[in-house]
C-alpha positions in Angstrom: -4.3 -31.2 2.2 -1.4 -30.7 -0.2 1.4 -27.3 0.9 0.5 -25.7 -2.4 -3.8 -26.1 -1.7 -2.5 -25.1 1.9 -0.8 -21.8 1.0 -3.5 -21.1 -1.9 -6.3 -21.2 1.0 -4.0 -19.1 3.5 -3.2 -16.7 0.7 -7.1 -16.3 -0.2 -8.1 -16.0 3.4 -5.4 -13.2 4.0 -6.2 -11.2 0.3 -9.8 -10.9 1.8 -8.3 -9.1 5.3 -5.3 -7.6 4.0 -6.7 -4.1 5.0 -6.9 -5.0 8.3 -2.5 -5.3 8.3 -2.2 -1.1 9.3 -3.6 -1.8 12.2 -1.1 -4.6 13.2 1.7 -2.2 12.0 -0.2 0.4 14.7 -0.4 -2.2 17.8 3.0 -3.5 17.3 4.3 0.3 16.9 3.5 1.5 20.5 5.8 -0.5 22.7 8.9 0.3 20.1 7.8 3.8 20.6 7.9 3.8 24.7 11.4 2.1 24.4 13.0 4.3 21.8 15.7 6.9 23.1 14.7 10.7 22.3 17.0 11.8 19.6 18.3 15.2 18.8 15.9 17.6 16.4 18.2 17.4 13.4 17.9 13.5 13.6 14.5 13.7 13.5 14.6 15.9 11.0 16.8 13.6 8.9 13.9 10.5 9.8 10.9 12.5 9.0 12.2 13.1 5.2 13.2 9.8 4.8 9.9 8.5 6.3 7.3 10.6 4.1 9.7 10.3 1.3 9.6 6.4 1.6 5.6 6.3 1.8 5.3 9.0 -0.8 7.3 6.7 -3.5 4.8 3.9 -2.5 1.8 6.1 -3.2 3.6 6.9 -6.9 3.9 3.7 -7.4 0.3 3.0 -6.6 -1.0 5.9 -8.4 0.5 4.6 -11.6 -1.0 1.1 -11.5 -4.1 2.8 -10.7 -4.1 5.2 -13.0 -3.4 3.0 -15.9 -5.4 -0.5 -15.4 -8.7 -1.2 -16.5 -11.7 -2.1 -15.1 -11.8 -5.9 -13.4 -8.3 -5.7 -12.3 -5.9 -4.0 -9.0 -9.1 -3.2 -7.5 -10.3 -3.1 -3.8 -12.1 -6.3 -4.0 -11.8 -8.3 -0.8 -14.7 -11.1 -2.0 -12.4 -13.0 -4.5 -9.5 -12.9 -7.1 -10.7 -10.7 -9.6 -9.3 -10.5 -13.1 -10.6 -10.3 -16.4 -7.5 -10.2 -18.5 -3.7 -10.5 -17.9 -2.1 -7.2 -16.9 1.5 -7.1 -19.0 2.2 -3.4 -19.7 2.8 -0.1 -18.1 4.2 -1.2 -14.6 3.1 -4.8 -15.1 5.9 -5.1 -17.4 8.1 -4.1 -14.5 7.0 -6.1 -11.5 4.4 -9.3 -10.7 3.0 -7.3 -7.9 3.2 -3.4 -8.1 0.3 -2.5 -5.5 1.9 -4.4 -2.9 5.0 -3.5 -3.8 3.6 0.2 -3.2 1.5 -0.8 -0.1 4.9 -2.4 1.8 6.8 1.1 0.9 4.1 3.4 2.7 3.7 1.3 5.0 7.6 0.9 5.9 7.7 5.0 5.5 5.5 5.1 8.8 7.6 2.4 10.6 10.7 4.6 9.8 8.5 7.3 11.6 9.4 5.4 14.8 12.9 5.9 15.0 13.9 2.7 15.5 15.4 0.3 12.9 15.0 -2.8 14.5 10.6 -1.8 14.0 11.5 -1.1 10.5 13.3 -4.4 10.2 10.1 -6.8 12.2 7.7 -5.0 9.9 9.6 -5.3 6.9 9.9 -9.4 7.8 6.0 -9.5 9.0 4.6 -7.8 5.8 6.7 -10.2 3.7 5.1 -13.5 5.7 1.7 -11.8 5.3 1.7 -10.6 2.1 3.9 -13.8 0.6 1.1 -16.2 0.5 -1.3 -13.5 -0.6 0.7 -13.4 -3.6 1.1 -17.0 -4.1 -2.6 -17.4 -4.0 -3.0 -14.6 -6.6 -0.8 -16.3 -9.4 -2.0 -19.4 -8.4 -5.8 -17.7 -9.7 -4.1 -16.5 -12.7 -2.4 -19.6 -13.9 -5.3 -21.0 -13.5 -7.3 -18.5 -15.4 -4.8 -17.3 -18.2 -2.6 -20.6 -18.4 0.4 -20.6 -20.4 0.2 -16.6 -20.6 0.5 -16.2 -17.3 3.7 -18.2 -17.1 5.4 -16.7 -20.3 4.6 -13.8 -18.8 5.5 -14.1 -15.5 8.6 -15.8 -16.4 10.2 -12.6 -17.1 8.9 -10.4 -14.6 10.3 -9.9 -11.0 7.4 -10.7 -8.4 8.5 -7.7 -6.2 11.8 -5.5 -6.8 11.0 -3.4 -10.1 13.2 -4.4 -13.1 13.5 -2.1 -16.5 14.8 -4.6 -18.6 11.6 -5.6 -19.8 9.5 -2.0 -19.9 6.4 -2.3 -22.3 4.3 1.4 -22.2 1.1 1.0 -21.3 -2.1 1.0 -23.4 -4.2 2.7 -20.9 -3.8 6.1 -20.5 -3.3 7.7 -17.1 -6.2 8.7 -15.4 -6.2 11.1 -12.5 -10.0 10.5 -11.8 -9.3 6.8 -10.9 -6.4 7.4 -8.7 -8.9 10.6 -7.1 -11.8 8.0 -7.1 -10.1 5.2 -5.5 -7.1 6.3 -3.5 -8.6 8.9 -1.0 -9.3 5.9 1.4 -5.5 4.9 1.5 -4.2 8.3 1.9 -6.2 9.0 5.0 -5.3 6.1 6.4 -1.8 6.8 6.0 -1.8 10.3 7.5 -3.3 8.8 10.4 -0.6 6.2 10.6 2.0 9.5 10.9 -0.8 11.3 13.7 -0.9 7.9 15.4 3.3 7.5 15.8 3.3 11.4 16.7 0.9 11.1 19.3 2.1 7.8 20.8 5.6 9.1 20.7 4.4 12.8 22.2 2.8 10.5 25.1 5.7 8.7 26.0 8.3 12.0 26.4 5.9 14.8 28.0 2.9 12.1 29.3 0.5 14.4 27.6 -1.9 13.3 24.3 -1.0 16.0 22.3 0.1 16.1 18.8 2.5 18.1 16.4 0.5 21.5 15.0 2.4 20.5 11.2 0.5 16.9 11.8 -2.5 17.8 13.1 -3.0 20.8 9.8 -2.3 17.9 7.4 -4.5 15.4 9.2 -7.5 17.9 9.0 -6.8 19.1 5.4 -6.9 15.2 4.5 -10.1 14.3 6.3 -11.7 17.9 4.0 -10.3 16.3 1.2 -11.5 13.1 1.9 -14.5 14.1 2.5 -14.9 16.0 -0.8 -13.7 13.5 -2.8 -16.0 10.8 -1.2 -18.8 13.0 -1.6 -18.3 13.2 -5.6 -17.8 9.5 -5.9 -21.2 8.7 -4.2 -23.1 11.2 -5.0 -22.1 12.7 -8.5 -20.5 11.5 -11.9 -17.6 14.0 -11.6 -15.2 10.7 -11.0 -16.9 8.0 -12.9 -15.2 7.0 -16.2 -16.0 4.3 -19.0 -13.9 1.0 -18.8 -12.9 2.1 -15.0 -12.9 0.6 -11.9 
């Protein structure tokens, strides 16, 4: 088999288990935790804001793309590629890749929740090798689909650090009922990345399973709110839109 057919089956393979990556990020967390030094509280205090500041920037950035695509496109499909027209506005005028972009900066937010830069660094390098070929196999599926678009387009447009340069506004309104409707799944999953580090971490300094009372209020108001929201998604048309996913 040819190395591009190669990566394309590897990327495809990956796209449809690419939820499953947290939990990689969770097992390879707990031995970083037992062998990191206790630091002083104003350190941690300096690591926390920088950590939920980190993963709160990815979640902007996801809300945007979210909140301003159409339906058939930067959904949570797992099946296939999915894509019925080219993306090139908004965000998309931007970067190649905005939701991963987004996923890889909450995702490194929680690995700066360790206290250890060397675990930011190994995730940082893992997510790249994981999510590379995921990527390739996605633009392979759109050159394939949109052609010479895609390449005009793409030949512009950084596949992962943001650029300005070529900032189109988007013709899709924002729409806080699709980033409600769609994101309350990531957000919980998030906040119980955080528990999980603050548990793990409480463990290994006190040998107790205990966890931090600011953690464990914003863990519960999540799972309410997660709850809520889920419950007007399945059961009401409070969320649904026209032309959304």
């Amino acid at each position: 088999m040819a190395l591009v057919n190669s990566w394309e089956k590897q990327g495809n393979f990956l796209f449809k288990y690419r939820g499953q990556f947290p939990v990689l990020l969770f097992v390879l967390a707990i031995p970083f935790l037992f062998f990191t030094s206790e630091i002083s509280s104003e350190h941690q205090l300096v690591w926390n804001v920088v950590a939920l500041s980190v993963s709160i920037i990815g979640f902007l950035v996801r809300f945007y793309t979210i909140g301003t695509t159409p339906k058939g496109t930067s959904g949570r499909n797992t099946k296939e590629q999915i894509a019925d027209y080219l993306n090139s506005t908004g965000i998309y005028s931007m970067v190649r890749h905005p939701l991963y972009l987004g996923n890889y900066l909450i995702w490194i937010g929680i690995a700066i929740f360790a206290y250890n830069l060397y675990f930011v660094v190994i995730v940082s390098l893992l997510f790249w090798l994981y999510y590379e070929k995921i990527m390739f196999a996605e633009e392979r599926f759109l050159e394939k689909k949109f052609g010479e678009q895609y390449l005009k387009w793409s030949e512009g447009i950084p596949a992962f650090i943001p650029s300005c340069t070529n900032y189109t506004k988007t013709i899709i309104p924002l729409s806080v009922k699709s980033i409600l409707r769609r994101e309350y799944a990531g957000i919980l999953a998030t906040v119980i990345g955080f528990a999980f580090m603050d548990v793990v971490r409480w463990f290994v300094h006190t040998d107790n399973l205990n966890i931090t009372p600011l953690v464990k209020d914003v863990l519960i108001v999540t799972i309410v709110l997660v709850f809520v929201l889920r419950s007007l998604k399945h059961y009401t048309n409070i969320l649904s839109e026209k032309d959304r996913s």
